[in-house]
C-alpha positions as CSV (number, residue, x, y, z in Angstrom):
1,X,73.3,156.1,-311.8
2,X,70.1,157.7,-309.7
3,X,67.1,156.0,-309.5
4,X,64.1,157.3,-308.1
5,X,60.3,155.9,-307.8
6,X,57.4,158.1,-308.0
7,X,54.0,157.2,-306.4
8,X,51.3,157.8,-308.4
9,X,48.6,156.1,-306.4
10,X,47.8,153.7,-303.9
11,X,45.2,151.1,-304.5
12,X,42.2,149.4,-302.7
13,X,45.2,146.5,-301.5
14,X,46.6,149.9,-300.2
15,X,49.9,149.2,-302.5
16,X,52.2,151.9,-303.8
17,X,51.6,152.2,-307.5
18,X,54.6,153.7,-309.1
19,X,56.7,154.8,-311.6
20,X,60.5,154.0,-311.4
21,X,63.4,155.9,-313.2
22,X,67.0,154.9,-313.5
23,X,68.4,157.9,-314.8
24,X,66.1,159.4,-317.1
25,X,64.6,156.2,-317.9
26,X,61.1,155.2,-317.5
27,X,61.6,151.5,-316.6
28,X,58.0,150.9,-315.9
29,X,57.3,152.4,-319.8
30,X,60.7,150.0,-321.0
31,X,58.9,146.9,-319.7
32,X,55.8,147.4,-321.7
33,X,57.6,148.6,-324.4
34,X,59.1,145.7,-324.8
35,X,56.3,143.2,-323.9
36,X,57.4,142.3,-320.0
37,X,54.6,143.7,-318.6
38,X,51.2,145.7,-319.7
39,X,49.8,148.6,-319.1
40,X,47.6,148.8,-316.5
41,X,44.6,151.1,-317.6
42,X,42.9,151.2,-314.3
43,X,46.0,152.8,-312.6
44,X,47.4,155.0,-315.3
45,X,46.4,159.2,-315.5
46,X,47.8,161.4,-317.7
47,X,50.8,162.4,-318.7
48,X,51.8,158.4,-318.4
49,X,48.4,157.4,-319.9
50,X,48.5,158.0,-323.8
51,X,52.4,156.7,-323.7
52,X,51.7,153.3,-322.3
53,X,48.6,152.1,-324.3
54,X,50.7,153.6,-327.6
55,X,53.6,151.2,-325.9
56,X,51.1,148.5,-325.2
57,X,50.0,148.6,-328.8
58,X,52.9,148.8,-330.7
59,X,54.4,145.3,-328.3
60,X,51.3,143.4,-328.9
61,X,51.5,144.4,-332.8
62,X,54.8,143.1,-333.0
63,X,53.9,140.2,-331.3
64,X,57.2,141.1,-327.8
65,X,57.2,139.2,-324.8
66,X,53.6,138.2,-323.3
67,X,51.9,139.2,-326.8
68,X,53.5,136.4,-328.1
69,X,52.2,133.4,-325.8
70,X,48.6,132.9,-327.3
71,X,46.9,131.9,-324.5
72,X,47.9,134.9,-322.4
73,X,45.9,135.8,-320.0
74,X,45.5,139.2,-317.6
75,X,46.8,138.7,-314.2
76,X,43.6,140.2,-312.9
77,X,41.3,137.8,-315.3
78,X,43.3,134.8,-313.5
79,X,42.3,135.4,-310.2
80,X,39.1,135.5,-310.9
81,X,38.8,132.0,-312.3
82,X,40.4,130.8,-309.1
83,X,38.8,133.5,-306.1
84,X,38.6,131.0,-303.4
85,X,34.6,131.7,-302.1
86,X,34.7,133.5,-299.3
87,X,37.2,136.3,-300.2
């Protein structure tokens, strides 16, 4: 088994942003594939870009993992409701 990460970015938190394989599997693309996790728009370029929102869709259609909880709610769209002033 080889796994390898990829950086695709580093944001404003100055956080690697990555992909990880194990093998020849995209885990990052698994996870939102099967509704663990979501695709994050603001991060993702091309050629990753068109395959995540397609996996993104086709979870929350079928209703896997966080697109079944109905009151989900973004991780980003939480910490705003509770930005401590000052930040």
């Amino acid at each position: 088994m080889q796994v390898r990460l990829d950086i695709i970015d580093i944001d404003r938190y100055k956080r690697m942003v990555g992909m990880i394989w194990i093998d020849n599997r995209n885990i990052n693309l698994e996870m939102v594939r099967e509704g663990y996790a979501e695709a994050y728009v603001e991060y993702l370029k091309e050629p990753y870009r068109s395959q995540f929102i397609r996996a993104e869709m086709e979870a929350r259609a079928a209703k896997r993992g966080i697109w079944s909880l109905q009151d989900y709610e973004r991780p980003k769209d939480f910490r705003k409701r509770f930005k401590v002033r000052g930040d």
